[in-house]
C-alpha positions in Angstrom: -107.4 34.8 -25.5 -104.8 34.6 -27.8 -103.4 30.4 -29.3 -99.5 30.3 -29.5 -98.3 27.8 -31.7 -94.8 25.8 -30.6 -93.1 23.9 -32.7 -89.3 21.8 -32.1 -87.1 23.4 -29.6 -90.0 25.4 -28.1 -92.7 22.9 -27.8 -89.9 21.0 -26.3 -89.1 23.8 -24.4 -92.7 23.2 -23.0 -92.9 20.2 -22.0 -94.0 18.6 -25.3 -97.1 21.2 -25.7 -98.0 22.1 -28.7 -99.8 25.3 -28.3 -100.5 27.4 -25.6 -103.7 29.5 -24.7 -102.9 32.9 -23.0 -105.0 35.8 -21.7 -103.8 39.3 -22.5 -105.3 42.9 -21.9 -106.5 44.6 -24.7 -103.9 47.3 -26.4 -101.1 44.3 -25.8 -98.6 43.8 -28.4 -96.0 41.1 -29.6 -93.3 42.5 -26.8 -95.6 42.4 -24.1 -96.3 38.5 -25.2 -92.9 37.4 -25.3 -92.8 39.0 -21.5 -95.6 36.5 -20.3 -94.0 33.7 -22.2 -90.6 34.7 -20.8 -92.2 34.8 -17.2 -93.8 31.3 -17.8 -90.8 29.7 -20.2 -87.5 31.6 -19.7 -85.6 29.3 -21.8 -88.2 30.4 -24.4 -87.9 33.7 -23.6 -84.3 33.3 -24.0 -84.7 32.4 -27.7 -87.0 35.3 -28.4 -84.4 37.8 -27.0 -81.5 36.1 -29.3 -83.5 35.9 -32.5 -83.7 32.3 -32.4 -87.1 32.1 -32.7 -89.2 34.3 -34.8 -92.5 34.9 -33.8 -95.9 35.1 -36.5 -98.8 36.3 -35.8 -102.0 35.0 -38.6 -99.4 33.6 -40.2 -97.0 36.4 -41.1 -93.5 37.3 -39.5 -94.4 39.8 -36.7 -92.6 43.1 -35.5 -92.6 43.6 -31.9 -94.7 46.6 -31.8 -97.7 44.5 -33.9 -100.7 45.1 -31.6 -102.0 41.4 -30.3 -105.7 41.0 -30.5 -108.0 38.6 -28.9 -108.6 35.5 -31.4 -105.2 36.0 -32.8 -103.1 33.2 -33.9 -99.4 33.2 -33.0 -96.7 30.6 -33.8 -93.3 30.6 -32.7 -91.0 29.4 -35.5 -87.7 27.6 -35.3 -84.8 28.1 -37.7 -85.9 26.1 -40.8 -83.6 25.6 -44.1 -84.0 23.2 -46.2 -84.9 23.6 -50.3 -82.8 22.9 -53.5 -79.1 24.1 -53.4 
């Protein structure tokens, strides 16, 4: 069981939740996740696809092809900015 994280447009996105719990098969990785998100949220998905929405997984900036393991923590993070100019 893997926790995803949402946060803004995607907990939005999700009816106002603010994580999700989701069962993969071992061997998964961060592609095959955003697949069961996508088939669950598509306007999620949607943001995945474009880049909108980067995706972390134990709190660093994943690649797709980052294996997902069970007791993992992902978020999915909006565009942020913000700082001194």
């Amino acid at each position: 069981m893997v926790t995803v994280r949402l946060f803004g447009m995607t907990k939005m996105l999700a009816g106002n939740q603010g994580a999700l719990s989701l069962a993969l098969p071992d061997g998964r990785r961060v592609k095959d996740l955003v697949t069961v998100i996508e088939a669950a949220y598509p306007k999620i998905g949607e943001l995945l696809h474009k880049k909108k929405v980067l995706v972390s997984v134990n709190q660093d900036i994943a690649h797709e092809d980052l294996e997902v393991r069970d007791g993992d923590e992902i978020a999915l993070l909006p565009p942020f900015a913000g700082g001194n100019p």
